[in-house]
N, C-alpha and C positions, 0 to 999 in steps of 0.2 A: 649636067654631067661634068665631072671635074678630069681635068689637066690628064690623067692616068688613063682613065676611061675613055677618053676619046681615042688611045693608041689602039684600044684594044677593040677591033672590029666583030663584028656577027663570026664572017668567015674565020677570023681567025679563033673563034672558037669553035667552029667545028674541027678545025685541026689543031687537036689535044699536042701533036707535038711540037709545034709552036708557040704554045699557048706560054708555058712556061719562060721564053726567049722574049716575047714579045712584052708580059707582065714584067719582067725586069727590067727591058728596053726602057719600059715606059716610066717605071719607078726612078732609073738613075738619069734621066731627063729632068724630072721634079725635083730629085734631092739635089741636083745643079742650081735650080735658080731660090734655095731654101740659105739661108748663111747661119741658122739659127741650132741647135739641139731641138727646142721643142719644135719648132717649123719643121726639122727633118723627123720628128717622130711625131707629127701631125699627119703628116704624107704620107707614111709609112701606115699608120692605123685607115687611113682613108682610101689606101690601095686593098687593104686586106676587108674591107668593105665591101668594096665595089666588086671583090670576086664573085658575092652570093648574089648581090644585087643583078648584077650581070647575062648570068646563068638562065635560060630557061629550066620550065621543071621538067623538060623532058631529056637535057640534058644534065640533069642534077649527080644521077648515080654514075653515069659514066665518066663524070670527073672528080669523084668522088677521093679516088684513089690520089689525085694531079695536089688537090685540096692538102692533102695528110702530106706532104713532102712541102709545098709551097708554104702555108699559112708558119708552121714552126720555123720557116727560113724568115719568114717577112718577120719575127716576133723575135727572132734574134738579131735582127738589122736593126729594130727597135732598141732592144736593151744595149747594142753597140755607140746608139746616139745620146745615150738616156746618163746622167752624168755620174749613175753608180756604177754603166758598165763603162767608163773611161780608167777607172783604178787600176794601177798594176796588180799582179799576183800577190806583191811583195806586202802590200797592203792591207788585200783584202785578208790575206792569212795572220795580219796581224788583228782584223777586225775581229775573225772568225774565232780567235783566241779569245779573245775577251765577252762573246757568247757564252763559249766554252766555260770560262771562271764564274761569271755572272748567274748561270742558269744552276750550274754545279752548287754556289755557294747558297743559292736560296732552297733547294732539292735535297739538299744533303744532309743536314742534319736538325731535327727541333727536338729543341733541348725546355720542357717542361719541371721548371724546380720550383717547388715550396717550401717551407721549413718544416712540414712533415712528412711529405713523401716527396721523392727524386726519383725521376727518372729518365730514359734517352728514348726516344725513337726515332727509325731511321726511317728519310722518305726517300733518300736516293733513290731509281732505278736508270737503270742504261738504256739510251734511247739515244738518236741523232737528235741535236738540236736545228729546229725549223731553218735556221740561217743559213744552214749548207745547202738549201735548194731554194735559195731566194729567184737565182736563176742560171742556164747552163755556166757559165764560164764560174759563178762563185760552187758551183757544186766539182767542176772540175777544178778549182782551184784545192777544196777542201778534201777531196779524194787522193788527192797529189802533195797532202799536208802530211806528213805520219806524225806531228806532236798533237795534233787534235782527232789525234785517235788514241792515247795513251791512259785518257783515266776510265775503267771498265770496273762495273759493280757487280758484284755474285751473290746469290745465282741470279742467269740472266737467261733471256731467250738464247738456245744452242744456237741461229741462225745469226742474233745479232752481235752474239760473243764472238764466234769465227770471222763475222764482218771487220768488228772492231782489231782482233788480233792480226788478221789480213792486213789491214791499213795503215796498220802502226810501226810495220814494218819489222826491224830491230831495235828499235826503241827501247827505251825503259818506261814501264809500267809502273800507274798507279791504279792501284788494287784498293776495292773495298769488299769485305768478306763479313756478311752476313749470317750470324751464327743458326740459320736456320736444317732442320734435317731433311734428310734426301727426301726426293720425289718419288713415285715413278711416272713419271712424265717425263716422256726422254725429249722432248724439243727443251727442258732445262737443264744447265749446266749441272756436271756433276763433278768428283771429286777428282777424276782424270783429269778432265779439261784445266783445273787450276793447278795443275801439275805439270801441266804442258807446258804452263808458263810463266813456273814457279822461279827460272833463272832470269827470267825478264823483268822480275819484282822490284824494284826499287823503293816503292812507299808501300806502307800495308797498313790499312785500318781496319780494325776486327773491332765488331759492334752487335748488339742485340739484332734479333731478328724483328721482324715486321710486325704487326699484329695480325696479319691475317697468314702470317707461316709460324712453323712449330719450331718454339726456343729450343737449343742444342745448349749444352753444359758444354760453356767456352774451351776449357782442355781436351774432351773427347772431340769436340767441332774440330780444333786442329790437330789432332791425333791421325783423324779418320783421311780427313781433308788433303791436309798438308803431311804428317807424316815427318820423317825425314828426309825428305829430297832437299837437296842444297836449295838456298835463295841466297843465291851466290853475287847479286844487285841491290840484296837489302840494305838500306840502313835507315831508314827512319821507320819504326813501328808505333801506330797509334791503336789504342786500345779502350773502347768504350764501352763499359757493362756497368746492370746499375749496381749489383751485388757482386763479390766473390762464392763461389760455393767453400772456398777450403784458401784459407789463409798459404796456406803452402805448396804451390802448384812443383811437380818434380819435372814437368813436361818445358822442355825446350825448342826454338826452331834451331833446326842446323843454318844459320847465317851471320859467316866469317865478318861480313863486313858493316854488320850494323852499327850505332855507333849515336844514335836518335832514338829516345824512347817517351813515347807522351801518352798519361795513363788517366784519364778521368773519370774516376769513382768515386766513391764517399769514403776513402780511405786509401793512405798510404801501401801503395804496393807497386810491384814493380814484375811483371810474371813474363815466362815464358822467352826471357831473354837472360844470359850472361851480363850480370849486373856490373863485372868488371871490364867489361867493353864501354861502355854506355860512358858517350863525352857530354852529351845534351839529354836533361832530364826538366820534364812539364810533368807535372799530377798536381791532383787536387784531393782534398782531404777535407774531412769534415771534425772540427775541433780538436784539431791537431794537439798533441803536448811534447814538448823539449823530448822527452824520452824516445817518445815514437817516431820523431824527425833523426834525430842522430843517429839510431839501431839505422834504420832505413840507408838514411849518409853513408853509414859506417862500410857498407859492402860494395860501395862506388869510387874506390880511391883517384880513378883517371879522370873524374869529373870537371868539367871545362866552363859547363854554365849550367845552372841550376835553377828553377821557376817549381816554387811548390806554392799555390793558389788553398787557400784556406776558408771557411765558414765555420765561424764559431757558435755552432748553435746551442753549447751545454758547457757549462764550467768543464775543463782539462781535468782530467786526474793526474796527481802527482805520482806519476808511477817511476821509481827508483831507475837510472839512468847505468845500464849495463857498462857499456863503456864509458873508463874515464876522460877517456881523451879520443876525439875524431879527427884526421888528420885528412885535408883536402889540399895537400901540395900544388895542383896544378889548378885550381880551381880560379875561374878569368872572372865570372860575376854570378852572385848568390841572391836570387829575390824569393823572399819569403813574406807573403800577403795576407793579412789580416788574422795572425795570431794574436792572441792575448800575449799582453807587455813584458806579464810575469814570466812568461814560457820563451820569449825572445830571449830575456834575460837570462835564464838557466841557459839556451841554448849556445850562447857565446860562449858563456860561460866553460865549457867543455869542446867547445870549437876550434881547433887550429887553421886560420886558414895560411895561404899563398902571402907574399910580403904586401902587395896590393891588389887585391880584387875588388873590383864594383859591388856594391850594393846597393840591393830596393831593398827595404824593409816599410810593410804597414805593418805597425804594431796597436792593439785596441787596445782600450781600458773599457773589457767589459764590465769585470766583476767585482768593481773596486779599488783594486789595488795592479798596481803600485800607481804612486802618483806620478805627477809633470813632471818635479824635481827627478825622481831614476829615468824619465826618459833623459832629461837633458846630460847628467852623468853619465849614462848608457854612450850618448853619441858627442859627450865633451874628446873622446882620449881620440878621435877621431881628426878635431881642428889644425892638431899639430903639424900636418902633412895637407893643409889647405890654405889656399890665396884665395877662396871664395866663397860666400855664402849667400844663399838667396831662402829667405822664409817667408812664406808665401800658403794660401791654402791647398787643403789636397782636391784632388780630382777622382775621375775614372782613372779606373789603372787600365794598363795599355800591353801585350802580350809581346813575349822577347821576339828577338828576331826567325828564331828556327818554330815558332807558335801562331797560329791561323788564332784570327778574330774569332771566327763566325765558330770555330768548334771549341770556344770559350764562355762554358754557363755567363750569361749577363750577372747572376746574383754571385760570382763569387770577385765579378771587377766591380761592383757597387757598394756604397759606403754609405753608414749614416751618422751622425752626430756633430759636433764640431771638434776641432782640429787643425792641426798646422801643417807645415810640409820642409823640414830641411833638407835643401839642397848644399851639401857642398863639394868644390871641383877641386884636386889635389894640383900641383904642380906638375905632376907630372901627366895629366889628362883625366886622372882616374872619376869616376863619379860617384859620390854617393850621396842617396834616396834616404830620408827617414820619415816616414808618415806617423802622424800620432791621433788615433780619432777616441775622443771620449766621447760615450753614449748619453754621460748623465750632466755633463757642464752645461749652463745654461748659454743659449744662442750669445752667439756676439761673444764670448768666450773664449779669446786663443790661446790663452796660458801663456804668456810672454812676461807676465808680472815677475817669474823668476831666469828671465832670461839672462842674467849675472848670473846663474849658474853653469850655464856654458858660457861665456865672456871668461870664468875663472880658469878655464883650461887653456895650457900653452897654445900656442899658434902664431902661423904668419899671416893671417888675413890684412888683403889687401884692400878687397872689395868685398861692398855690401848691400846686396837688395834686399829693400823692405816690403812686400806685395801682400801684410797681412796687418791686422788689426794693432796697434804697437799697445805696449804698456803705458803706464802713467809718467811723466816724466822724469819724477825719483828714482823709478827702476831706468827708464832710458839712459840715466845719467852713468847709474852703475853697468851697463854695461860698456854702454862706449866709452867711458872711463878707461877700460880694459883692453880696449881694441888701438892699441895709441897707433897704430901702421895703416890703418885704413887710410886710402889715397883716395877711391873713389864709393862715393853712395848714391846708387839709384832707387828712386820712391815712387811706389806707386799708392797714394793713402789718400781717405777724405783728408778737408781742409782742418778738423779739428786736428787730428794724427801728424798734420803736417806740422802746423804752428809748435805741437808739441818737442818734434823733432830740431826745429829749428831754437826753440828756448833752449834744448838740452846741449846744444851744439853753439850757445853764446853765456855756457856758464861758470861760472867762475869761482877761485882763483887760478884753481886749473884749467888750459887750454881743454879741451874735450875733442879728438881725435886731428891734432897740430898738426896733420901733413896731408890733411883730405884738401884737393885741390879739385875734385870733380864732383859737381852735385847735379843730378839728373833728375829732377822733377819732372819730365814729360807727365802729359796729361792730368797734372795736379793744379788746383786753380786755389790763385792766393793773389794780396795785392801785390802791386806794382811798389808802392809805399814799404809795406812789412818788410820786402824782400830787400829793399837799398839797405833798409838798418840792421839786416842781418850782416849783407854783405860787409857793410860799412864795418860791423863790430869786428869782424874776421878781419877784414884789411889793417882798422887802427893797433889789433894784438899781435901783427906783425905774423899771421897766419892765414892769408887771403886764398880766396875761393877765386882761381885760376879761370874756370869755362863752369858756365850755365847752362843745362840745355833745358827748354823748358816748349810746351805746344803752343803755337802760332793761336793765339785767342783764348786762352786763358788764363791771361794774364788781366787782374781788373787797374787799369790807371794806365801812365803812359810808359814805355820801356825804355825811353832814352837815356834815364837816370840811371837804368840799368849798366849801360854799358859802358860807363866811365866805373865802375866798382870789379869789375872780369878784363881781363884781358880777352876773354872769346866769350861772346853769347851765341851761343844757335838754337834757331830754332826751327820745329818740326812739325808737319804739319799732323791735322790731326788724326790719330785711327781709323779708317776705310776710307781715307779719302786717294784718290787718287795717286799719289804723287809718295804715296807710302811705301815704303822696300817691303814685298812679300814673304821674300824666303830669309828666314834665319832671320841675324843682329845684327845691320848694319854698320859699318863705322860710322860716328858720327858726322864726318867728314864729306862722306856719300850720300848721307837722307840728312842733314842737316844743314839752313841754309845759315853763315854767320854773317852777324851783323856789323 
């Protein structure tokens, strides 16, 4: 019989009203000589043992009642010692949030695309997530939360929608609205109930119905639904259907303050909103053409930031371009993804933007035409207002700021073929993106062989990264020829590509960019030897390479010869090891150690 048990005598279980005094007497005795969490929620489980054990069966029912009040006390003294329930509130509600994202973001929406049939279904429904009753205090904590009661999906259980609307307090709501028709099932929401709390609206996503409820034709759904009662909190609207029924919806929401619109269908449109409000515009379109992009533009003049997501899955028609000219005065950054080349081109072409906005541009070459050369002309008149460039290959493309991952088809941020990626950074911060993927170049292919075609446009580049397959060194020659201001080049290249760049950069009778004083090789592996006579020849032409940086081991021979040719060698250790700066570009100063 353990330590608790011997406090607790026969007689004093016949007398039920001590029983209770005496079981706690005896429990805060033990949890005294306990110094540990698990020692004191050993004791604890070993009290609440020894109650049944205890007991005869003749006494069983009549403490049955003592049982129901006692045992949920001892199980809370438990999760008191237990080191989930040490967490402040402040914590747990931030744990509880991230339930909330995580169960949402896998629940919410699958996106099923082919290149012959597209389509969306939703699997969202509103439910508690199991984490709010992990245990009392995280359940009062979560009840006592009103931001993790704010995203509610319709139609819902009537009991669990007034729950959620209850606890959310005044909040602002995010709303998911399932284009399905009314019930008569009155425990589901109906078209009152989102009307209740149509001024509490702040996000709104409208999306097909389920497949086991009946599709509603999306303007009569919010006709019926919504109506015009103000949504006087709106501003961001998303919109997901696979089809239009009618290119020309005349149906609008009454909502002064939208100002967020993200529309992903197989085609350009924009419904159900005052297009001249709309500062943030995401759609997706399916083989988009110059024509149909600009008409679209053309009705949005306050536009701030613009993401139109593309799949080109049929040659573009050349359909005759209404307006001659589209004017986006206020317009901060324009990404347009994975149009055909040709159609990018027209599209500037008639495009007026802001004196500097950002761009992403993926531009393909599905169908042939045009070649490398109009890319490079396309984004030469560009270099003039940059000190940087980095070309490098493309990747996944990545969704702006005001656009969710997960409610981003995967097929329209994947890419196939080979391709390049110009990066360049304006002086004055600006960014811009130009991706170029051809479908039909053979691998190992990055079309740099005419890269003197951008070297031929003005500019102030300063700096140059190279993180992609370079040209032959005849062309290398001609570009950097061109580039006489470059100060500093960083490479990321096999060792043939390197060699290359460094012949190009000791040839003669012209210096080849006379004022590059910084060569960054990190992680490129060459000799010890090759690198002194490179150095050596910069030094004796009276144009030396200042600071080296290069990765701690691979370098092949010895480095001491090194550093009588630099004023600075540093170097850096190598990619995941340890001792590596995680976030951003460090100086090299900070991640690099000089010798």
């Amino acid at each position: 019989m353990d330590a608790a048990s011997k406090n607790l005598s026969l007689d004093a279980l016949f007398n039920l009203n001590g029983f209770e005094a005496k079981l706690t007497d005896g429990l805060e005795q033990r949890l005294l000589t306990c110094h540990t969490s698990a020692g004191k929620m050993s004791a604890i489980d070993q009290t609440e043992q020894s109650i049944t054990r205890m007991v005869p069966i003749y006494l069983v029912t009549a403490i049955t009642e003592m049982q129901k009040k006692t045992v949920p006390d001892l199980r809370r003294k438990r999760n008191m010692h237990a080191p989930v329930g040490r967490l402040c509130d402040e914590l747990i509600s931030r744990i509880l949030e991230y339930c909330v994202h995580d169960e949402c973001q896998h629940k919410k929406l699958s996106w099923n695309y082919t290149r012959e049939d597209h389509d969306t279904k939703a699997h969202y429904r509103l439910y508690v997530p199991s984490a709010f009753s992990i245990c009392t205090k995280w359940r009062f904590v979560a009840i006592n939360t009103p931001s993790l009661w704010t995203k509610v999906s319709l139609p819902a259980n009537q009991e669990l929608f007034q729950l959620f609307r209850h606890r959310s307090r005044n909040m602002p709501l995010e709303v998911i609205l399932r284009c399905a028709a009314e019930t008569e099932d009155r425990s589901i929401t109906n078209a009152d109930d989102i009307r209740e709390i149509a001024p509490r609206i702040s996000i709104l996503k409208i999306m097909a119905a389920s497949e086991a409820e009946q599709q509603m034709d999306v303007e009569e759904f919010l006709k019926t639904r919504v109506g015009q009662h103000e949504l006087s909190s709106l501003s961001t609207l998303t919109v997901f259907v696979e089809t239009w029924d009618d290119d020309d919806y005349a149906f609008n929401l009454n909502a002064p303050a939208i100002h967020t619109l993200i529309a992903y269908n197989s085609q350009l449109c924009c419904p159900f909103v005052r297009l001249d409000c709309i500062i943030n515009l995401s759609c997706t379109s399916w083989s988009a053409a110059a024509a149909e992009i600009l008409d679209f533009l053309n009705a949005m003049p306050n536009l701030e930031k613009c993401s139109i997501w593309n799949y080109p899955d049929e040659t573009p028609t050349e359909t005759p371009v209404s307006a001659r000219e589209v004017h986006l005065p206020k317009l901060e950054k324009l990404c347009i993804r994975n149009v055909d080349a040709t159609e990018v081109i027209r599209l500037f072409s008639h495009l007026i933007l802001s004196l500097h906005p950002e761009l992403e541009l993926r531009m393909l070459e599905v169908w042939g035409e045009p070649l490398i050369e109009d890319f490079f002309h396309f984004v030469g008149p560009y270099m003039a207002s940059c000190n940087s460039l980095e070309i490098a290959q493309p990747d996944a493309l990545k969704p702006d700021s005001f656009e969710t991952e997960v409610e981003i088809p995967y097929l329209y941020k994947t890419y196939r073929g080979e391709g390049l990626r110009l990066t360049l950074l304006s002086e004055v911060g600006r960014r811009f993106e130009f991706d170029w993927i051809d479908w039909s170049v053979p691998a190992g292919d990055s079309g740099l062989q005419m890269l003197d075609i951008l070297a031929s446009y003005p500019s102030v580049l300063t700096r140059l990264d190279l993180e992609q397959k370079l040209p032959p060194v005849t062309n290398l020659i001609k570009a950097l020829s061109l580039w006489s201001q470059i100060a500093r080049i960083r490479v990321r290249v096999d060792e043939h590509d390197f060699e290359n760049l460094l012949t190009a950069l000791e040839d003669i009778p012209d210096i080849i960019c006379p004022v590059l004083s910084i060569l960054d090789c990190r992680e490129v592996k060459f000799s010890s030897e090759r690198m002194e006579s490179f150095l050596g020849f910069r030094k004796d032409k009276g144009v030396p390479i200042h600071e080296l940086v290069m990765t701690r081991g691979c370098v092949e021979g010895r480095t001491d010869d090194l550093v009588r040719q630099v004023s600075k060698l540093s170097l850096v250790e190598p990619e995941g090891s340890e001792d590596v700066e995680e976030s951003g570009e460090p100086e090299l100063d900070d991640e690099a150690g000089e010798v």
